[in-house]
N, C-alpha and C positions, 0 to 999 in steps of 0.2 A: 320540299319547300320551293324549290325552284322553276316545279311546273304550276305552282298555287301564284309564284309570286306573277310570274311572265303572265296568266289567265287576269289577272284582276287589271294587270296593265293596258294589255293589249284585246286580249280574244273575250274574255267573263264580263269586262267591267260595262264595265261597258262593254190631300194635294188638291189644290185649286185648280178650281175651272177658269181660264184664263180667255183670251184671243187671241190668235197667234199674230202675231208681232208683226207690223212693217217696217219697213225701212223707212228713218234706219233706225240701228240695233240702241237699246237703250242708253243715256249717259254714261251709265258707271261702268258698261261694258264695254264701249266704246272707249272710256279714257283708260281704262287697264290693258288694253289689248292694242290702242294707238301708241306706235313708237316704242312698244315693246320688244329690247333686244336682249335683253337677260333678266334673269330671276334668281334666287337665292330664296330658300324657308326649311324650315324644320317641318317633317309631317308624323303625321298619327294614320294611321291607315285601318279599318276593321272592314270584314266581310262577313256578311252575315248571308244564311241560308233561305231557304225559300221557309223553312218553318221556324221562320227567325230565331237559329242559334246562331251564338257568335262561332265563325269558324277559324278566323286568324285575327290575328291585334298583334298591330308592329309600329316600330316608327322608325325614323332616320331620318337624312337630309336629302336634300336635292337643287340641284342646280341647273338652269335650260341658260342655252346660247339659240336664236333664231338666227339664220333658220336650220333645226334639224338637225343640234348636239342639244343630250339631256346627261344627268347624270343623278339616278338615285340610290342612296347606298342607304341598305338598310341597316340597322345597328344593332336592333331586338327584336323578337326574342332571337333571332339567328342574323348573320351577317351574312348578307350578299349585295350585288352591285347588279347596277342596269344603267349598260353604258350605249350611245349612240353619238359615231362621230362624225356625224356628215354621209357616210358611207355604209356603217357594216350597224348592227344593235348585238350588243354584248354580253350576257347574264354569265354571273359567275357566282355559284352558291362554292360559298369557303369552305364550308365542312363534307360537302360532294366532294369537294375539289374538281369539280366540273364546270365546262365552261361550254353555252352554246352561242352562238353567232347565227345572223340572218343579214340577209342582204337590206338595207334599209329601207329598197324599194316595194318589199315583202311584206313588211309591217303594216299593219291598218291604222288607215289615218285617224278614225271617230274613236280615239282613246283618251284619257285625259293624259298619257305621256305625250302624244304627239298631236292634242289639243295644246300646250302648251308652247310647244318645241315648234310648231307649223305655220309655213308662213303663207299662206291661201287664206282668203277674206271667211269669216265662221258660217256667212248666208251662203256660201257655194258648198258648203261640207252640209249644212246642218239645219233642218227648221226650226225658227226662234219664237218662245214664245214666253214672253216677260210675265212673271209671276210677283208675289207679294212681297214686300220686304228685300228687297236688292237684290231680288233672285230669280233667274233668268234659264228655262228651260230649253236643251238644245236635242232636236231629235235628228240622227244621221237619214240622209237624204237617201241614202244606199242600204243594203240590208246584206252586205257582205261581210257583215259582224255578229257577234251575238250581242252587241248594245242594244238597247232600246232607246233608253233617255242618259243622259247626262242634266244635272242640275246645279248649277255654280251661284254660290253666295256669296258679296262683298262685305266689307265692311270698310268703312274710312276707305273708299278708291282702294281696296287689293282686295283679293280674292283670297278670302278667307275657309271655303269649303267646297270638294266636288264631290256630289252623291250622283252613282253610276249604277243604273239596274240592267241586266242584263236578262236573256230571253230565257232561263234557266231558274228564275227566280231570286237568285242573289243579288244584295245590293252592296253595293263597297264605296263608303264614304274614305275619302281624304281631309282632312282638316289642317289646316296651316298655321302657323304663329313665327315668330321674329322674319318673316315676309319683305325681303328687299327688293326694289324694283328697281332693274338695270344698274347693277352693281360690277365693276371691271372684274372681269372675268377671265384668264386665263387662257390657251388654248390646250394647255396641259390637263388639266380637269377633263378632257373629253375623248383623252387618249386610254387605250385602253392595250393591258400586254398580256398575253394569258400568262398567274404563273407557271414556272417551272416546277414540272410534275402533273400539272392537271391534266382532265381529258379534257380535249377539244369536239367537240360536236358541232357539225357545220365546216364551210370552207373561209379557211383564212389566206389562202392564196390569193 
């Protein structure tokens, strides 16, 4: 579960005909993403395959500090954590009891972990292209991912959903609810210890 959870994050996860977007980026995008320095929500997570079967359905919470600490911990159907503190990104599946680490400079940006976590303006990462109903399609500039599109829905001013296709055929929505916006946040939240007993994979030196 821990290579399924890290792919849908970072490397997997990332319809109307629209025109792609100028500047600038539309209202409701602009006022979620202006002045945003933390987040708080509950998420639903599902991946589904290229011959659209459901392949995982999870949820748990998560918390971002901009720029560049997130913290998602899953709760069901398995329990693990994905941690990032400034520095190092952290997965730890509980029932592995294994733990790998990456340099955070490692991580690809066009993900919706480090969509949210990132503090670089979205037209420098991403081509925007405003779709129907508060819904704002972003395609990574670069092609050093297997994303293709990212697609983000608000509702009432917060981002209530990110559906992420990727070059492989899977699509893996995020969906949000109890959603706070810049809630005081901790710096404890984004620390991260391996426990004792686990493996470590990767350098934590």
């Amino acid at each position: 579960m821990y290579t399924r959870m890290l792919k849908a994050l970072f490397s997997g996860l990332l319809m109307v005909s629209a025109p792609v977007l100028s500047s600038p980026a539309p209202g409701y995008l602009d006022h979620f993403f202006s002045g945003l320095e933390t987040l708080q929500a509950d998420f639903d997570q599902q991946v589904v395959d290229a011959n659209d079967r459901t392949v995982q359905s999870s949820q748990g919470h998560l918390w971002i500090m901009r720029p560049g600490r997130f913290r998602w911990d899953y709760l069901t159907p398995y329990r693990q954590q994905l941690v990032a503190d400034g520095t190092r990104v952290w997965s730890y599946d509980e029932d592995l009891e294994q733990v790998t680490v990456q340099d955070a400079s490692e991580v690809l940006t066009a993900t919706p972990a480090m969509l949210l976590s990132g503090s670089r303006p979205l037209d420098e990462v991403f081509t925007i292209r405003e779709l129907e109903a508060n819904r704002v399609q972003l395609t990574p500039k670069t092609d050093d991912s297997n994303i293709t599109t990212l697609t983000l829905a608000f509702a009432d001013g917060l981002l209530a959903q990110i559906e992420a296709h990727d070059s492989f055929g899977n699509t893996t929505t995020f969906s949000f609810s109890n959603v706070v916006r810049n809630p005081h946040l901790g710096q404890d939240i984004f620390r991260f210890e391996p426990p004792a007993g686990a493996d470590v994979i990767g350098d934590i030196d």
